[in-house]
C-alpha positions in Angstrom: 121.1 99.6 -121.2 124.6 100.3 -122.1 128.0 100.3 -119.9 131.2 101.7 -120.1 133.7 98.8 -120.3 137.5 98.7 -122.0 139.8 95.4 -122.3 143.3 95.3 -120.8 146.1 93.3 -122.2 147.9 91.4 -119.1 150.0 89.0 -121.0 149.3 85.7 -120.4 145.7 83.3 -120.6 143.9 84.1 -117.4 141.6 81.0 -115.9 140.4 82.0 -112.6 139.6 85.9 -111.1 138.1 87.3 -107.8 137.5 90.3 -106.1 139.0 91.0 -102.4 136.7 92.6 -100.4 138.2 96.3 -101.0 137.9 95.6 -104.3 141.1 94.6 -105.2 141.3 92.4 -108.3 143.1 88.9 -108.2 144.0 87.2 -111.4 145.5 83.9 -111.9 146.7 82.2 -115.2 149.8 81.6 -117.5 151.5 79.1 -120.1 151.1 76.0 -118.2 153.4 73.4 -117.3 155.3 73.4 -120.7 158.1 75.4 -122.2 156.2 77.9 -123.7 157.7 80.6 -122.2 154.6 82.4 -121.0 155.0 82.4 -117.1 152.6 80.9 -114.5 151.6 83.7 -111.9 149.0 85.3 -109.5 148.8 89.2 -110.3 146.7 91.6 -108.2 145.8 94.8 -109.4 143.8 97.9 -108.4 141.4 99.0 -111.5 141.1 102.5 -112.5 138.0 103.5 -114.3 138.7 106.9 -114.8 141.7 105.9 -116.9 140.7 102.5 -118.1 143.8 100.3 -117.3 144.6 98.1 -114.4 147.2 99.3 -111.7 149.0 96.1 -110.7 150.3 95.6 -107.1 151.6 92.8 -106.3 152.5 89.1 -108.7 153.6 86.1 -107.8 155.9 83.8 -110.2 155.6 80.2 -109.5 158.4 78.1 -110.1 159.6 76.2 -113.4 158.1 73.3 -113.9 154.5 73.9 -112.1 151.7 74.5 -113.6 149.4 77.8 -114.0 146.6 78.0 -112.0 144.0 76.8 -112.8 141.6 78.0 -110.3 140.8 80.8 -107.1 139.0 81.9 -104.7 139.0 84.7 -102.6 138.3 84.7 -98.9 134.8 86.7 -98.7 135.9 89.5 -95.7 140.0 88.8 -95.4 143.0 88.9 -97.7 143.6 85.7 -98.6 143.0 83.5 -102.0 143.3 79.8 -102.9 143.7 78.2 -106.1 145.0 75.1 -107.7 148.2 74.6 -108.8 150.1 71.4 -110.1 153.4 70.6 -108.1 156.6 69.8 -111.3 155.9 66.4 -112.6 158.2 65.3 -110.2 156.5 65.9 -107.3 153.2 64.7 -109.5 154.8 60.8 -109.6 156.7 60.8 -106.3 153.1 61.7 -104.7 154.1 64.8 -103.8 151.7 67.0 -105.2 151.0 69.8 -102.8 148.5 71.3 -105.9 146.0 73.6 -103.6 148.1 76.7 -102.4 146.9 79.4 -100.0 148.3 83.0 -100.2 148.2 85.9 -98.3 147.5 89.3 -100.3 149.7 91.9 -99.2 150.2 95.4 -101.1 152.8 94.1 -102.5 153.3 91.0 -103.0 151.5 86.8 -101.8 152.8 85.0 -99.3 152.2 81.3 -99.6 150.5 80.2 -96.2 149.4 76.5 -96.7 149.8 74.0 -99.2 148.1 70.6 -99.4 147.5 67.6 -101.7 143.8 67.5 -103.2 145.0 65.1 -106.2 145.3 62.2 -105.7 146.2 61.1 -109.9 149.2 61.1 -111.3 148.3 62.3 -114.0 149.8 65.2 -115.6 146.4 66.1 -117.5 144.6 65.9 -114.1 144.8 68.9 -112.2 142.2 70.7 -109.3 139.6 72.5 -111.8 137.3 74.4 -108.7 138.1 76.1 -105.2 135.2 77.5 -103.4 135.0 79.1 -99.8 131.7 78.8 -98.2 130.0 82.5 -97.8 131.3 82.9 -93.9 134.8 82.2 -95.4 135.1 79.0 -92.6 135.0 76.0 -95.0 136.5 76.0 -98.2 135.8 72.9 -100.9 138.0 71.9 -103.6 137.3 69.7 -106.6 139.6 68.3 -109.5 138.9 66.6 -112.7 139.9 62.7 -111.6 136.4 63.1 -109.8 137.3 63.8 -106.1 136.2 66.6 -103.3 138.0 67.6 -100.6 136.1 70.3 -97.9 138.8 71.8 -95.4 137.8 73.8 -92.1 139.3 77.4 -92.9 142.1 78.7 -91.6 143.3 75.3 -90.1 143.1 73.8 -93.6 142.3 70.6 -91.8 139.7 68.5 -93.7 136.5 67.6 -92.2 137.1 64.0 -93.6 138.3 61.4 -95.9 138.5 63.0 -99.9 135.8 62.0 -101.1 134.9 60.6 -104.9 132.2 61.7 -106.3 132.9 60.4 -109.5 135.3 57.8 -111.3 134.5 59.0 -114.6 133.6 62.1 -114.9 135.2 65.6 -113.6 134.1 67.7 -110.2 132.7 70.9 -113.0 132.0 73.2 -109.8 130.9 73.1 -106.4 129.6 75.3 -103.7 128.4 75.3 -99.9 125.0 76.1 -98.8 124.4 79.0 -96.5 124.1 77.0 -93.0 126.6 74.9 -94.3 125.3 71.9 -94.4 125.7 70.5 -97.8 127.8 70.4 -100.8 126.6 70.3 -103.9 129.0 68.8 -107.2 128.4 69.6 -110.6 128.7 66.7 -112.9 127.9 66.8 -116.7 125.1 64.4 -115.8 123.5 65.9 -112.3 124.0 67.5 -109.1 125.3 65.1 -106.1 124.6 66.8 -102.5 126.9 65.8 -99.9 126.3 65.6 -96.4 128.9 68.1 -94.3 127.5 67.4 -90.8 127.0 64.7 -88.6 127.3 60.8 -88.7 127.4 60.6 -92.6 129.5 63.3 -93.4 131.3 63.1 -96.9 128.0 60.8 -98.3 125.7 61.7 -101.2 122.2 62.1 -99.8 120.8 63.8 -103.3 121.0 63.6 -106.6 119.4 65.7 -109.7 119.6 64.5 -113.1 119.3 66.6 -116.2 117.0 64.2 -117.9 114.0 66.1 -116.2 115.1 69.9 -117.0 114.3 70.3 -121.1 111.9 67.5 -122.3 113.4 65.8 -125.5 116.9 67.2 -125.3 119.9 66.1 -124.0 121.5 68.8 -121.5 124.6 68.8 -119.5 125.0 70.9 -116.2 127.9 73.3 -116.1 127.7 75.0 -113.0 125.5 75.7 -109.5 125.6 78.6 -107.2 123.8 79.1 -104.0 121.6 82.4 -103.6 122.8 84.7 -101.1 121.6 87.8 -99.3 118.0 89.0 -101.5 118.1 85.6 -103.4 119.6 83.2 -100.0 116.6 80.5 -100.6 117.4 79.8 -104.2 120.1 77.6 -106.1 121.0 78.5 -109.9 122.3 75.7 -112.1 123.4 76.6 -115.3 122.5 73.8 -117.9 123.9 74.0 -121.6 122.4 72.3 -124.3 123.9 68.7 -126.3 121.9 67.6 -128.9 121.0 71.3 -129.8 122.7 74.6 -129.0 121.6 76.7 -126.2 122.1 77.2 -121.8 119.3 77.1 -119.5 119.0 78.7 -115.9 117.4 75.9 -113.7 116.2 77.8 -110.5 116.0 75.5 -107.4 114.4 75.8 -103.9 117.9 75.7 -101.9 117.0 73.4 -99.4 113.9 70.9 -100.8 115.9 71.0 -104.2 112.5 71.9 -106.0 112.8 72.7 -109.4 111.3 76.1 -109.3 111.6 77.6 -112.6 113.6 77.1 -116.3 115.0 80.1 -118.3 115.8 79.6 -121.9 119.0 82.5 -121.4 121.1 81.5 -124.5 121.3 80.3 -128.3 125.2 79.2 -127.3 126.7 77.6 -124.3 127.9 79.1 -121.4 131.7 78.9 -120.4 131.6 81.1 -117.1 129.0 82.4 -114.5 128.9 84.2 -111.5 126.7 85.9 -108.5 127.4 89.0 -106.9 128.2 89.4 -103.4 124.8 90.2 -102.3 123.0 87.6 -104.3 121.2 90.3 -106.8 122.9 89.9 -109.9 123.8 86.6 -111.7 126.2 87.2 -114.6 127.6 84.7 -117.4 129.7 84.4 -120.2 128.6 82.4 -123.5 130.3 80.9 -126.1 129.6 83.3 -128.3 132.0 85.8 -126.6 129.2 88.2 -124.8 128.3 88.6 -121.1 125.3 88.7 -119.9 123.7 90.4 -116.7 120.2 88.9 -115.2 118.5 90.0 -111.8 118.7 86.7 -109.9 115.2 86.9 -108.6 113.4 87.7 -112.0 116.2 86.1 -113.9 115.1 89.0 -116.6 118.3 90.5 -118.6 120.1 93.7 -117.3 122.9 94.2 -120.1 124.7 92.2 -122.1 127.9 93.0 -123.4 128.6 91.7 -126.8 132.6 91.0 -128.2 133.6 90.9 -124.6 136.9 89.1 -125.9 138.2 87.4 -129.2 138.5 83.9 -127.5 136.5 81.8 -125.0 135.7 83.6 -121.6 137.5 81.5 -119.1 136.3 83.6 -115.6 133.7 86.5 -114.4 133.7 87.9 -111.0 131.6 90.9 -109.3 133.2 93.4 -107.1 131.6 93.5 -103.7 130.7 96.9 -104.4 129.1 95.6 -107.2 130.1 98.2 -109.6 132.4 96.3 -111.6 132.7 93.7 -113.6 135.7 91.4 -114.8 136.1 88.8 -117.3 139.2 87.0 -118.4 139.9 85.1 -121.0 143.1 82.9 -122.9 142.9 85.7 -125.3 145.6 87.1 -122.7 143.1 90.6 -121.9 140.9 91.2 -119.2 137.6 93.3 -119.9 136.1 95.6 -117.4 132.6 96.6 -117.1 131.4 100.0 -114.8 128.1 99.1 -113.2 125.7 101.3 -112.1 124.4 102.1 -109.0 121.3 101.0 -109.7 119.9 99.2 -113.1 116.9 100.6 -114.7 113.4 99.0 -114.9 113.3 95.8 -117.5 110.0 96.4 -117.4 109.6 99.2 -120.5 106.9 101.1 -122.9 107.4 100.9 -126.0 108.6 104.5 -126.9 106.2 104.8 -129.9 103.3 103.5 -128.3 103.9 106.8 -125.8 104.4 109.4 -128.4 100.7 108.3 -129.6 99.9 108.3 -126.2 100.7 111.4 -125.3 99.3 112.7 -128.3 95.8 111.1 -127.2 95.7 113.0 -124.1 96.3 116.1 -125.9 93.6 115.8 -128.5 91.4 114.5 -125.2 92.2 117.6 -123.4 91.3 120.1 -126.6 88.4 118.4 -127.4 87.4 118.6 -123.3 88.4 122.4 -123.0 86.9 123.2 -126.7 83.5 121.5 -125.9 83.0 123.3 -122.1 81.7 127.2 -122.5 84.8 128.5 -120.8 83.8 131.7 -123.1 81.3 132.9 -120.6 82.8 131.8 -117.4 86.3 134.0 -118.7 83.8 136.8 -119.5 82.0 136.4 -116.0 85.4 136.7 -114.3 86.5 139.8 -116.0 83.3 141.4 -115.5 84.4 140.9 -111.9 87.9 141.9 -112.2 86.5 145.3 -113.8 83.9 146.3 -111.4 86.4 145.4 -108.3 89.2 147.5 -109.6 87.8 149.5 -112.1 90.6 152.5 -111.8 93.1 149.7 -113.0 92.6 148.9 -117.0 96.1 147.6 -117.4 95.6 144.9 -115.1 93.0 143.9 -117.2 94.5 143.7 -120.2 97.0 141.6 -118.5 94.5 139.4 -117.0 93.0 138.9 -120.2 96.2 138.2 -122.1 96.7 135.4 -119.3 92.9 134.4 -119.7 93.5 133.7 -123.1 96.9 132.0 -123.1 95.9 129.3 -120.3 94.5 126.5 -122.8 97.6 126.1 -125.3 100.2 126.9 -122.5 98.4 123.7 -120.3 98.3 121.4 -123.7 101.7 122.3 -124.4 103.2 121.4 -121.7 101.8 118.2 -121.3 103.0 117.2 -124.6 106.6 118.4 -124.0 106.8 116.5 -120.6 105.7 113.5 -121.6 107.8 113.7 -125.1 110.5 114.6 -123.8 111.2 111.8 -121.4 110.9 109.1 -124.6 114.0 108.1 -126.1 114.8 109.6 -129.7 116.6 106.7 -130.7 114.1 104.1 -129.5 111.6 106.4 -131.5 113.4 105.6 -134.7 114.4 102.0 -134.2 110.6 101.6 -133.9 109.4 103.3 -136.9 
């Protein structure tokens, strides 16, 4: 199945995208910390189908010296976005960091609300990599590459404990809240660590899955995890790419028992970005190889895929939460949009030469029926009838006749061409 989609040129390398929940679309990227001369901003911009360009709205500049960001999230029902942005290098050595920023999205412009330290490095090559509101919009988790998570209570933006440190060698890849909000789960290359977020033990591991167990004589790394929500809220997707050979994996978990339910095989490449729709029925990603891909998250069977998508790595995907478009982003400086349809059509097809034969079958099964049966007399008994009830009238049985005569092809006929005619030419040819 094919959709429209165009590319937009905004300028800089985007790294993180969302949708608000009217649909508005928030973009977040630029140059980095360096004198490149590409600026660091947040852009929001309405997207116009009809005329295939994006209408922006409102940007916000941030100020020489910090870095782009790196990261966002949108707030699931209000007008607000988080991401992660490096304080100058300055403020990086004198501790003073305030990297995790919270705007307000007005029509025309972001106000900056909050801003806190999640970093605790020095670093400059360290920076916060992942922001992710919980699906109420009430928590919010952060994680950076020097291996630490912070969870703050939304909107106080006061955190529900000490950061904690997941790793101390190894980078926080992605994280996400469960529905009832009662774990975290932290994607490192080498497994899943759940984290307690109520009670006595909050900010402790109580989980871990490894990747040694997912493809049997392969070395795999995870890449990211999203909880199901709405049709698919009892699942988890991981999404698992390939080490000592090429490829990306979907790793389908039981969302609360952490049951390894079923493995997909989805790619030759790896996969850069992924996301789930708002109403947990469509899981999209991005591979290496430049495409995007659309599954149903309950089948995890393919809906489209969108080849060339951009000319360098795809850094971001989001969903609308009207679900009928898609965005990507990428440090190629464009943004691609895809129109969704209402609704996708069946992955479950006939192949389209196989039904030509078919409907041929029941043709020459209805000939043979109709040519076997002595419909001769029974036509001939019926006109007899006609005749002696309205003998006076001739012409209508000459018409009657004419119609008598006619019924057999007409019926044969128009099976044929309704059953033809709803099989694709083109698939017709690709087959032969």
């Amino acid at each position: 199945m094919a959709c429209p989609s165009f590319s937009v040129s905004v300028g800089i390398p985007i790294f993180g995208l969302g949708f608000t929940s009217t649909n508005q679309l928030i973009m977040g990227g630029g140059g980095g910390a360096g004198r490149s001369g590409v600026k660091n901003k947040l852009s929001s911009f309405k997207v116009d189908v009809r005329r295939k360009d994006l209408e922006e709205d409102a940007t916000f500049e941030f100020g020489v010296g910090e870095d782009a960001p790196m990261c966002l999230d949108v707030h699931p029902t209000k007008p607000y976005v988080v991401t992660g942005v490096n304080s100058s290098l300055k403020d990086m050595m004198d501790g003073e960091n305030k990297n995790c920023r919270l705007f307000k999205i007005s029509n025309d412009k972001f106000e900056l609300e909050k801003a806190v330290k999640t970093l605790k490095s020095i670093k400059p090559e360290d920076y916060q990599r992942v922001a992710r509101f919980s699906q109420d919009g009430t928590l919010v988790a952060t994680g950076t590459t020097d291996g630490k998570v912070v969870v703050f209570r939304y909107p106080e933006f006061e955190p529900i404990s000490e950061p904690m440190t997941v790793s101390t060698d190894d980078e926080i890849l992605d994280v996400d809240i469960n529905l009832e909000k009662e774990k975290l789960t932290c994607v490192l290359r080498d497994g899943l660590k759940l984290i307690n977020l109520r009670g006595k033990n909050v900010g402790q591991v109580v989980q871990t899955i490894s990747t040694t167990s997912i493809v049997k004589n392969q070395k795999t790394e995870f890449r990211a995890f999203r909880y199901g929500r709405g049709v698919t809220k009892d699942f988890g997707f991981a999404i698992v790419n390939g080490v000592t050979k090429p490829g990306a994996y979907i790793v389908k978990y039981d969302a609360y028992s952490f049951e390894q339910l079923k493995v997909v095989n989805i790619s030759s490449k790896p996969i850069t970005a992924v996301n789930l729709s708002p109403d947990g029925a469509i899981l999209a990603f991005a591979s290496a190889d430049l495409s995007i891909t659309l599954l149903d998250a309950e089948t995890l069977k393919v809906l489209i895929k969108v080849k060339e998508a951009h000319s360098f790595s795809i850094t971001s995907i989001a969903i609308s939460p009207d679900r009928r478009i898609l965005a990507s982003a990428s440090a190629d400086n464009s943004c691609c949009i895809v129109s969704l349809p209402l609704q996708f059509s069946s992955t479950s097809t006939i192949n389209p030469l196989l039904t030509v034969l078919l409907a041929l079958t029941i043709a020459a099964i209805l000939l043979f029926v109709l040519t076997a049966l002595d419909l001769d007399s029974y036509f001939e008994a019926r006109l007899a009838a006609q005749k002696l009830a309205e003998i006076s009238s001739s012409s209508a049985v000459d018409n009657d006749i004419h119609i008598t005569k006619t019924v057999v092809p007409t019926v044969v006929e128009t099976i044929i061409e309704t059953i033809i005619s709803q099989t694709p030419v083109a698939s017709i040819k690709d087959e032969l």
